[in-house]
N, C-alpha and C positions, 0 to 999 in steps of 0.2 A: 528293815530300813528302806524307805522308799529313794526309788533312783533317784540321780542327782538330773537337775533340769537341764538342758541346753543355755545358753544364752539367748535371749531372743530381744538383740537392739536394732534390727535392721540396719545395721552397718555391717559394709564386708571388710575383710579383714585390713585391705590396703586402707581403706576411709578411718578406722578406728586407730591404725598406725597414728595414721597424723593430726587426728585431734591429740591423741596422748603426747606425741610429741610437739604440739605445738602447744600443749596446755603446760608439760613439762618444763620448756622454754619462759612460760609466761610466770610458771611458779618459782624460777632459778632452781630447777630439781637438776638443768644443765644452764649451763652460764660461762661465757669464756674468758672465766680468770678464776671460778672459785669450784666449779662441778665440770668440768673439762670431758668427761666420760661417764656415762651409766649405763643401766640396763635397764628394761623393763617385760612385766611378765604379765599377759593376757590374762586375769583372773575370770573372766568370763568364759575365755576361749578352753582353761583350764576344765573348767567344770563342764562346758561343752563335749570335749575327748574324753572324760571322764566317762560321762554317761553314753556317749558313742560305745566304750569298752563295753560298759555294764549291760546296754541293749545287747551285743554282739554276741553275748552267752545266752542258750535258754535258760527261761526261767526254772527249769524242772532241774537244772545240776546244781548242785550245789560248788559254786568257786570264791578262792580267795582272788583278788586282785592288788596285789604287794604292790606298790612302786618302786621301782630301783632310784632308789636314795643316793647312787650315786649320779646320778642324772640332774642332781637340782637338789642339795643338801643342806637346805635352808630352813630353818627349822619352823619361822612363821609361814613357809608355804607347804613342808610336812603337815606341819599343824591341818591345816586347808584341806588336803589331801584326805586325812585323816576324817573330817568332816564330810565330807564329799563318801565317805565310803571304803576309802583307799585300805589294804594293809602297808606294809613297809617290806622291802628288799633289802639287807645291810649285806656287806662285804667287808667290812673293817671295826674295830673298836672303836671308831670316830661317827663315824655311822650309826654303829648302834646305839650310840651316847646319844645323837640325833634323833634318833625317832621316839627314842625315851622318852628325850626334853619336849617333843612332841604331843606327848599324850598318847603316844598308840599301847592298845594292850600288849606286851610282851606274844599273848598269844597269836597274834596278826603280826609279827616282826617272822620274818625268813630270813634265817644266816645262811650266809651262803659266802666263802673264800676257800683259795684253794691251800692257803696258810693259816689255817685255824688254831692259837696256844692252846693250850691246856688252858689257863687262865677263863679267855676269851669262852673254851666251849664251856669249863663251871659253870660263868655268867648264865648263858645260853640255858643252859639244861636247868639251873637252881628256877632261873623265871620260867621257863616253858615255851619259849619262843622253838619256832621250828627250827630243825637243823639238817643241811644237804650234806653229806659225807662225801670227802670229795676222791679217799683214796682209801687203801688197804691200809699204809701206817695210821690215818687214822681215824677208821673202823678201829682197831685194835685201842686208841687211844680212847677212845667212848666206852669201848667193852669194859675200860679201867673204871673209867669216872664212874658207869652204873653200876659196876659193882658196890663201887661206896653208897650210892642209895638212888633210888628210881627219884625218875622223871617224868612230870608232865607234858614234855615235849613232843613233839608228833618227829619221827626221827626217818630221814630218807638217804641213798645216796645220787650222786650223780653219776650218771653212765655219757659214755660218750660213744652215741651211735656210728661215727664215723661214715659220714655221708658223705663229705667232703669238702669242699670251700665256696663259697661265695666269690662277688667279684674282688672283694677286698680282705686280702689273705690276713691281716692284722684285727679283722673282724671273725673272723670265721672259729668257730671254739668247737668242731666236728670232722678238723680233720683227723687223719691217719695217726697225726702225731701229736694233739694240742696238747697242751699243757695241762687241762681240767677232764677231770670226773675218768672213771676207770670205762678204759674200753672194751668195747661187747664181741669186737671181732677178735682182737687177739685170742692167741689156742691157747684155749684151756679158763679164758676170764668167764665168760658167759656161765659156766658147770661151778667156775669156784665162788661165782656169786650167791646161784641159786642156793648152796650151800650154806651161803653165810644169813641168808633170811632164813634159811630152816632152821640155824640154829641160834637164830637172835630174834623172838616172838615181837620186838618192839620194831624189828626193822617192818616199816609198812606204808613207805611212799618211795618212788621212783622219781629222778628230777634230770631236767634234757634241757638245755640250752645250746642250741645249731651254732647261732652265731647273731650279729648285728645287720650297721650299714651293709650293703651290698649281697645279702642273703635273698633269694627270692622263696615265694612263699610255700614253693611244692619240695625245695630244700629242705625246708623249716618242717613241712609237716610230714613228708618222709622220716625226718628224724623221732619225731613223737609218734610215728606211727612203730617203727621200731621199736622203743621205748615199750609201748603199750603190749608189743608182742613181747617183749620180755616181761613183763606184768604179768602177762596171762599165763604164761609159761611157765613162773613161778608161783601161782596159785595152784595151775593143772598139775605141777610133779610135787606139790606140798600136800595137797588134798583138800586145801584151804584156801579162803579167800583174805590174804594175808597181807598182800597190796592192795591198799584202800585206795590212795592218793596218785596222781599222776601230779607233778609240778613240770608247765609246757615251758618255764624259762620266759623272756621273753623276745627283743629284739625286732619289731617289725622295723621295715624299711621307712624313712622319710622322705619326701620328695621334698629337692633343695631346688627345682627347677622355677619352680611356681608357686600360687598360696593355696593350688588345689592339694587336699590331702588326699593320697593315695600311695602306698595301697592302704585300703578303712582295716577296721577291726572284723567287719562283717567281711571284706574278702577273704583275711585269714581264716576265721572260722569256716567258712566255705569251705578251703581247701583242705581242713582236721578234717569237718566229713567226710570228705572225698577221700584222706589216706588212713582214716584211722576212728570210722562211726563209733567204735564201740565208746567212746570217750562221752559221744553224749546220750547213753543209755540209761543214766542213773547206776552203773557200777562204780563207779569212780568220782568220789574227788577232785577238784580241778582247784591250782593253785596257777598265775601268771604273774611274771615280773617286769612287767613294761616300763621304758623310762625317757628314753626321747621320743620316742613316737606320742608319748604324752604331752611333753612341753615342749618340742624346738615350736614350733608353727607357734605357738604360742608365747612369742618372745621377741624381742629384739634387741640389739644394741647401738645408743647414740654417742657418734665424738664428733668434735670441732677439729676441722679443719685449722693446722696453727701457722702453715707455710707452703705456699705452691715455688714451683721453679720448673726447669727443663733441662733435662739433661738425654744429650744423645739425642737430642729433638722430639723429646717423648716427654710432656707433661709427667709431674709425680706431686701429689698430694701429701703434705706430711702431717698427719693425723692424730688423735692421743688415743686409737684402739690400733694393737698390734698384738704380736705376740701372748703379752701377758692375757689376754681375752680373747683370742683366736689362734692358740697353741697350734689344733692339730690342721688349721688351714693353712696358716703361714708353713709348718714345717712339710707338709704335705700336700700341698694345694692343688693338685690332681684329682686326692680322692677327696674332700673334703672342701669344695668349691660354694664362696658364699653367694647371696645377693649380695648386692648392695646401691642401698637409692642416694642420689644428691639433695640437700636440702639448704633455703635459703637458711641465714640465721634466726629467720622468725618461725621453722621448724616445718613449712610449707614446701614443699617439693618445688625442682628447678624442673620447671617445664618452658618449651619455646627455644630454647638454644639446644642448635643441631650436636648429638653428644660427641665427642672426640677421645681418641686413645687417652687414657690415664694410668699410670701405676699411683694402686690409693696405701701408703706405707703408713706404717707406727712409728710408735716412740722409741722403740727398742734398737739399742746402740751396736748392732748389728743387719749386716748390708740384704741377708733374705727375708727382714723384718716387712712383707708384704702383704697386703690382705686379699689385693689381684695387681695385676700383670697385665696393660694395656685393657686395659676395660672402658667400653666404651660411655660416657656419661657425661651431663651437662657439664660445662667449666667448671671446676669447683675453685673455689676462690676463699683466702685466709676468713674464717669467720662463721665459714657454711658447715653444713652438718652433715656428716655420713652418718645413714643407719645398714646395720648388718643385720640381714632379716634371719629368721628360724633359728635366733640363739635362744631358745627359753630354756631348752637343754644344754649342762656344758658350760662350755665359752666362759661369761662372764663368772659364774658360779663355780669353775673348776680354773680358778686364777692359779697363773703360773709369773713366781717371783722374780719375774728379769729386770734386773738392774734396778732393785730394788722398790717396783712401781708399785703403790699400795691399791689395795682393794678398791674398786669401785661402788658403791648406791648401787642397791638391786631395789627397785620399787614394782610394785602388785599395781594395777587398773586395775577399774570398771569402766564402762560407758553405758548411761544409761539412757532409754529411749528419747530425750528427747538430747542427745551428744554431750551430756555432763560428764567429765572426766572424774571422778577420784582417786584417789593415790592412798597407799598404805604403804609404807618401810615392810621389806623383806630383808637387806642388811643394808645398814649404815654406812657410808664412804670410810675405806680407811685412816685413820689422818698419819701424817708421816713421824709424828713424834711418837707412835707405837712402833715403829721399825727401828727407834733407838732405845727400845730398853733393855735393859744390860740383860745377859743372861745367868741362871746362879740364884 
């Protein structure tokens, strides 16, 4: 399959923001009385990171490149993905129904939770999708299901290197105690593993995800370099080349700072060689699960300003993006710190007025319902538009139902070189008469 191409509109990313948002505006895709709040997902920019990843592996390994599905669970941008080259990452039955409905072959689907039914692994093992094992009970429950009848499934577990934490410990899945995948350091797991490949000939991929946000990248690859010494060390005491697969997980860091992206896919790769070359010899396998480092940069979100006031002599904008669309900012807003630009209501930026302390709040009928806290920005004024940059991951597509706010319009760009906007539905607005249907 040949790589997916870059975009090439000679717009940067701030310029391309504001045609789609001002074309947005022009199409009532936002309108302040009937589309109050949406989203929007760089489909160029999409395909751009796409092919960033696919350069950033040499051509001589063989890798899968899964998206984490839970990063942007939309099924016409699965789809895309899908086109683009992508496999799929699922963690839940809702997921996998996703990338189903998608198109993706089962074979290019990676399951991967650390509560996997019985059910859910049938599914799993009857198509052939791969499967991470995330612990001893259940190994044991797979050893059941294969006994009933083989599998075309490529079958791994997850180890957990235990390197340690990142700057954000709610991100971090490597340390001493996480929750996920069996760890290498405790006495005696390293000896009861190697056992358990020697006596299960299908076990034959290994799978390591460090951690997310706030991971730096020599973390990240110490952990896989780990991994790969356990690989080897289970071929060397088996007498066999038994682990094929390495699965790196994924998690690269975002920069929320600016619209440069860093760190790239090629720094990562960088730092595998540096802790862990054998990876690109042609022994192994490579499977990754990338998922915001693919779409945040590649996203935004637009709401209308519905009310300004002052309180405590501190400007406060009250907004229709809160909570429900910036869950883990509002309740965290340390680690997880937006942009966010001022825009007139005709979707053009508020430039020329000196910016002033603002708290820019939501709709949400609770007093921490904030998106920042004295942020400095043009007046904004009932009518005007905030947009919250680097949502393409997340945020609007990982809606959280406070007080009952329904779904917002997730719409796909383009821009094409000479600044034509088009627009494609990713999901439809929710309308509020779906919030009263009876249950039953």
């Amino acid at each position: 399959m040949p790589l997916p191409q870059p975009a090439a509109t000679g717009e940067d990313a701030a310029a391309r923001r504001e045609l789609a948002l001002r074309e947005a505006v022009r199409r009532r895709l936002l309108d302040p009385e009937d589309a109050l709040l949406a989203a929007f997902v760089d489909l160029d920019g999409v395909a751009a990171s796409v092919a960033d990843l696919h350069r950033a592996f040499p051509a001589g390994v063989e890798v899968l490149h899964a998206f984490a599905a839970k990063a942007n669970c939309l099924v016409p941008l699965l789809a895309r993905l899908r086109g683009l080259g992508m496999g799929c990452e699922v963690a839940s039955p809702g997921e996998f129904a996703q990338a189903l409905a998608a198109g993706f072959d089962p074979a290019r689907i990676v399951f991967d939770s650390p509560a996997k039914t019985r059910r859910e692994l049938v599914q799993a093992l009857e198509l052939g999708a791969a499967v991470n094992i995330d612990n001893w009970q259940e190994l044991d429950r797979v050893d059941d299901l294969l006994r009933a009848g083989a599998s075309a499934s490529r079958i791994g577990v997850r180890v957990n290197p235990q390197v340690g934490a990142g700057a954000i410990g709610a991100m971090s899945t490597a340390t001493a105690t996480s929750k996920f995948g069996i760890t290498l350091a405790d006495e005696g797991n390293a000896e009861r593993l190697v056992e358990a490949f020697r006596a299960r000939p299908w076990l034959t991929w290994v799978h390591v995800h460090v951690g997310s946000q706030g991971c730096p990248l020599d973390l990240m690859a110490e952990g896989v370099a780990q991994v790969v010494a356990f690989a080897e060390r289970v071929n060397a005491e088996l007498g066999r080349r038994q682990v094929v697969g390495i699965d790196l997980g994924g998690g690269l860091p975002v920069n929320f700072a600016d619209d440069t992206t860093t760190p790239t896919y090629a720094d990562y790769v960088g730092r595998l060689r540096a802790h862990a070359p054998e990876l690109f010899d042609g022994r192994y396998r490579l499977a990754t699960e990338f998922g915001r480092s693919l779409l945040a940069k590649n996203g935004f979100t637009a709401a209308y300003v519905e009310y300004t006031k002052a309180s405590g002599g501190r400007r406060i904008a009250v907004t229709h993006a809160g909570a429900q669309v910036a869950t883990r900012t509002v309740f965290m807003p340390d680690t997880w710190p937006l942009r966010i630009t001022a825009h007139h209501p005709s979707g053009a930026a508020k430039e020329g007025d000196d910016p002033v302390p603002q708290d820019v709040a939501g709709p949400c009928c609770f007093a921490g319902d904030l998106l920042a806290r004295a942020r400095p920005l043009p007046p904004l004024e009932p009518g005007d538009l905030v947009a919250l940059l680097d949502t393409g991951a997340y945020y609007a597509t990982t809606h959280f139902q406070y007080n009952s706010l329904p779904e917002p319009a997730v719409h796909g760009f383009t821009v094409d070189a000479g600044g034509a906007v088009r627009f494609e539905p990713l999901r439809r607005a929710q309308p509020v008469e779906e919030l009263l249907r009876p249950v039953g």
